[in-house]
C-alpha positions in Angstrom: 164.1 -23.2 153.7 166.3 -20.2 153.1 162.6 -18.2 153.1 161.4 -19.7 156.5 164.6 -18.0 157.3 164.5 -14.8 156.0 160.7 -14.7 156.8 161.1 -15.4 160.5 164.3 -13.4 161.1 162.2 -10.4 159.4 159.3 -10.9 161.4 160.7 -11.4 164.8 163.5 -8.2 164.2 160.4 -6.5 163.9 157.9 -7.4 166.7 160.8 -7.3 169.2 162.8 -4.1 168.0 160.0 -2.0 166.0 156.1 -2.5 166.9 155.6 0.9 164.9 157.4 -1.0 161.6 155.9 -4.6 162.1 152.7 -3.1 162.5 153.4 -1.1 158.7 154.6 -4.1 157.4 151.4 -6.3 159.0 148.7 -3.9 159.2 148.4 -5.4 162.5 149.2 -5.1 166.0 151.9 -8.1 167.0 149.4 -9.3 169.8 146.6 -9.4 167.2 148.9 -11.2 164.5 149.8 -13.7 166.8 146.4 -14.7 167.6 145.2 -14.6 164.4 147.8 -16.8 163.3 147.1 -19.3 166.4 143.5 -19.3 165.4 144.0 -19.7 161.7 147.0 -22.2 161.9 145.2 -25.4 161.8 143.3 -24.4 159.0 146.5 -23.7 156.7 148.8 -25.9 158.1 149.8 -28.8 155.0 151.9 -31.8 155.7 155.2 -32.2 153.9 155.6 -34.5 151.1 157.9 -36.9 149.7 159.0 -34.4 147.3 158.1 -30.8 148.6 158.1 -29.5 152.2 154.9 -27.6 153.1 154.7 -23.7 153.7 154.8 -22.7 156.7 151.4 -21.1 158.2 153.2 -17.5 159.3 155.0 -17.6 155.4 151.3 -18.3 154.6 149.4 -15.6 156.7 151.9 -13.0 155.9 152.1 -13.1 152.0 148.0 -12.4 152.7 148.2 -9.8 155.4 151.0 -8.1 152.9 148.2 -8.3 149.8 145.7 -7.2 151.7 147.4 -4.4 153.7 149.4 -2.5 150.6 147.3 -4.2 147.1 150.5 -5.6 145.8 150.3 -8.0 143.3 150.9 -11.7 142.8 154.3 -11.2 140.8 155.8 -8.5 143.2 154.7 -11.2 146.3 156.3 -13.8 144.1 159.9 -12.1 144.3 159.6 -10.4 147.9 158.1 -13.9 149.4 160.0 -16.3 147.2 157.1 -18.1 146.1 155.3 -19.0 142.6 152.4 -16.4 141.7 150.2 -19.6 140.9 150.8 -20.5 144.7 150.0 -17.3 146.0 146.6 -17.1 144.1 146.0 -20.4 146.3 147.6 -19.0 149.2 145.4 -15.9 149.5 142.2 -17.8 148.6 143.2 -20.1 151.5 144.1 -17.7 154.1 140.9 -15.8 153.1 138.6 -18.7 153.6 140.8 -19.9 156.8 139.9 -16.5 158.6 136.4 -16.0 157.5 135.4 -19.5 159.0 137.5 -18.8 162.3 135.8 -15.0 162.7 132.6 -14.7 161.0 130.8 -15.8 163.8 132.3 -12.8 165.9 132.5 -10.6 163.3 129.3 -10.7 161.1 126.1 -11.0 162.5 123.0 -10.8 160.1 119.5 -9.5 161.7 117.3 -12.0 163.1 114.4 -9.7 164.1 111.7 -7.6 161.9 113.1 -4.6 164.2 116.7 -5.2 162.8 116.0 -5.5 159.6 113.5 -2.6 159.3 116.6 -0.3 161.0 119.1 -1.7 158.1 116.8 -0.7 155.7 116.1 2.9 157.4 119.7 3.4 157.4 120.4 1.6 153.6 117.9 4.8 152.7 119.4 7.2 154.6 122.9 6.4 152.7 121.9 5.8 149.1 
């Protein structure tokens, strides 16, 4: 609970009082996080348990934007985030998957035609 808090007084001090910091500490725009997180929420949203309550998806999406933006490692996410390194390993993995699946079809786009394949090979030889 106490990093639900922390997390979401962190996050909204920034996207209302500092775009320039939230987008250092996000590696993203606040428009762009928010969508991504709308888009991605159903897919990394757990129910709580008897015995544990669930992470929420922002928690989720920001302990991955963080990796991904500045490299840090599990351990150092672990005592910024307040979460076990064994469930950020899952949470990463997670997130990953959750926005590939939601974006790949806008995002990647592989050659259907002779033409666009013959160009990606001109320009694979031009490179290497």
């Amino acid at each position: 609970m106490f990093v639900e808090i922390l997390l979401c007084t962190l996050l909204n001090e920034l996207k209302t009082e500092d775009e320039k910091a939230f987008f250092n500490y996000t590696r993203l725009p606040r428009g762009l996080y928010d969508e991504v997180l709308r888009r991605v929420e159903g897919r990394i949203e757990n129910k709580d348990t008897w015995y544990r309550k669930s992470l929420p998806p922002g928690l989720k999406l920001s302990i991955t934007l963080r990796h991904l933006a500045c490299g840090d490692n599990y351990p150092s996410l672990s005592y910024n985030f307040r979460v076990a390194p064994n469930t950020i390993s899952l949470i990463i993995n997670e997130v990953c998957d959750a926005i590939k699946a939601e974006f790949a079809a806008e995002v990647i786009q592989c050659p259907t035609t002779t033409e666009e394949w013959t160009a990606i090979a001109e320009q694979f030889e031009k490179r290497w």
